[in-house]
C-alpha positions as CSV (number, residue, x, y, z in Angstrom):
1,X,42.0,65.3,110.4
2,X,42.0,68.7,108.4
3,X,38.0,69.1,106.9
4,X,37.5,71.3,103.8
5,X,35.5,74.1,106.2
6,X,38.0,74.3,108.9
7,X,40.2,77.4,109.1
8,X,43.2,77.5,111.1
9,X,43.9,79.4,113.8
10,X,47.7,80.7,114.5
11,X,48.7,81.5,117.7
12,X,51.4,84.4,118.1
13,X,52.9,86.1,121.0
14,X,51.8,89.5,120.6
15,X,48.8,90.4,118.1
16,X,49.0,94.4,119.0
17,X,51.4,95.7,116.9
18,X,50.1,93.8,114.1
19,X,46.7,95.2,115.1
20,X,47.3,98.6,114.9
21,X,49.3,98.2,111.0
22,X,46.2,96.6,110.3
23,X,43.7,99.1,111.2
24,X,44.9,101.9,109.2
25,X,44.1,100.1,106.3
26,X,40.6,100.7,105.0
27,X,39.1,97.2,106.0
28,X,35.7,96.2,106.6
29,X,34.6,95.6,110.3
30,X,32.5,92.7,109.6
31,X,29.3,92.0,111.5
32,X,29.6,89.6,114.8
33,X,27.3,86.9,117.4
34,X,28.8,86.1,120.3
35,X,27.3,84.2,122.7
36,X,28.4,81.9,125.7
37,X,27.9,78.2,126.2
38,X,28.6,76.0,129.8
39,X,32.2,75.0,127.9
40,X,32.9,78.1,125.3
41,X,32.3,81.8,124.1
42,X,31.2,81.2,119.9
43,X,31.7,83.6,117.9
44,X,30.4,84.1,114.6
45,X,31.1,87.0,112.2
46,X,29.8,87.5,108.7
47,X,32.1,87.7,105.9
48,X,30.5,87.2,102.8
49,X,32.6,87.2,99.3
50,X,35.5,86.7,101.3
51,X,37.1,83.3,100.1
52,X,38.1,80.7,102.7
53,X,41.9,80.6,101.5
54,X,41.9,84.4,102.2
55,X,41.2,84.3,106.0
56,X,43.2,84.2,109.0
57,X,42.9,83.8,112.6
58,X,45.3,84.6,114.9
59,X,45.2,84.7,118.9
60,X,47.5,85.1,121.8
61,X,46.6,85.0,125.5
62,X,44.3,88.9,125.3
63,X,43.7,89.3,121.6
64,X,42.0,87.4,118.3
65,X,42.6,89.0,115.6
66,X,40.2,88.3,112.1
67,X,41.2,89.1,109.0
68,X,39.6,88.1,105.2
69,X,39.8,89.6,101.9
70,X,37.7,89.6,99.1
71,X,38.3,89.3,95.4
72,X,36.9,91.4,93.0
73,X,33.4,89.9,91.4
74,X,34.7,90.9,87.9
75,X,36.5,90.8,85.2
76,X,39.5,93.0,85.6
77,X,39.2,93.9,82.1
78,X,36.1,95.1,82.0
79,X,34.5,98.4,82.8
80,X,32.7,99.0,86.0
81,X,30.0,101.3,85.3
82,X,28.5,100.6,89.0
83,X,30.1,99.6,91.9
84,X,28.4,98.7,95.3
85,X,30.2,95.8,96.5
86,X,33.2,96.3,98.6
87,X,35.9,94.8,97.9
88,X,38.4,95.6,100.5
89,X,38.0,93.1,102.9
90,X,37.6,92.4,106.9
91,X,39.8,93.3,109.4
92,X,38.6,93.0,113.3
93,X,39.9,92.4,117.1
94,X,38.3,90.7,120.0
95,X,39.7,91.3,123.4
96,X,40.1,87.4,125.1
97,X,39.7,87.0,129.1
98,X,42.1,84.7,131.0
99,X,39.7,82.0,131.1
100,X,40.4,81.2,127.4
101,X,41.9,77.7,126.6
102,X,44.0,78.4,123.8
103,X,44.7,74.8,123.0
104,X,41.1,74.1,121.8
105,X,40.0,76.5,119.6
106,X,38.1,75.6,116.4
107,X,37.3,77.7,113.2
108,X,35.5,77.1,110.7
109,X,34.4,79.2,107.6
110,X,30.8,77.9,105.7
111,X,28.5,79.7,103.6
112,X,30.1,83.1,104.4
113,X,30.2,82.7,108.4
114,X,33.2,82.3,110.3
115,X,32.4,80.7,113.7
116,X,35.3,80.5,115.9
117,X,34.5,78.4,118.9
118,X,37.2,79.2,121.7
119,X,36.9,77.0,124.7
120,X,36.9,77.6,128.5
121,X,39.7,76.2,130.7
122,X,38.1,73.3,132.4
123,X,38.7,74.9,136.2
124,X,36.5,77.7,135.5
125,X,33.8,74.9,133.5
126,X,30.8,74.5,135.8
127,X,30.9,71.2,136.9
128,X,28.0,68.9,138.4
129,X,28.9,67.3,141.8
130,X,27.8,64.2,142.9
131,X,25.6,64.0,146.1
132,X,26.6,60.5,148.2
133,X,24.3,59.4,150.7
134,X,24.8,59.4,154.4
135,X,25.1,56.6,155.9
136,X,25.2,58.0,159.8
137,X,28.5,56.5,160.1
138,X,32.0,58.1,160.1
């Protein structure tokens, strides 16, 4: 079931060399959370203006690689007589570690905010264990 705030996430073999093409250009490096849960590292990075069509998300096994642009606020025809607002877009990598699940990732993109939730494999999850009692016998 596909919701109107999800954003989806494309998983390639090698993100580098598409990396480095992309950094030359003169992209914005948007602002970024991250923090760690029990289950996931959450990340959530700011891109205002940029429209939810316009952004990608791609990750292999040591890379996630964002990427948004932003349309211009005006008219094309008429003349700009100041202009503050970038228009560029966003452009930015995240190294992954090995305990990344790449099967369960989920993006979404509301109110400007991307959050991109990437999930821990479950055998490095803390897990409770259960404490049986002792019964004296074996």
């Amino acid at each position: 079931m596909t919701r109107k705030n999800e954003v989806t996430v494309v998983q390639q073999e090698n993100p580098t060399s598409l990396a480095r093409t992309e950094q030359e250009r003169d992209y914005m490096r948007p602002a970024a959370d991250v923090y760690e849960s029990l289950e996931a590292y959450v990340l959530m990075i700011d891109m205002p203006g940029a429209g939810k069509e316009s952004i990608s998300v791609t990750m292999d096994r040591s890379a996630l690689v964002v990427k948004g642009s932003v349309e211009p606020l005006h008219e094309e025809k008429a003349s700009l007589l100041v202009g503050e607002i970038r228009t560029t877009g966003y452009y930015r990598v995240f190294n992954l570690g090995d305990d990344i699940d790449g099967n369960t990732v989920d993006a979404r993109y509301e109110l400007g905010v991307l959050t991109v939730k990437l999930f821990k494999k479950e055998e490095v999850r803390p897990r409770e264990i259960s404490i049986n009692s002792y019964s004296g016998k074996e």
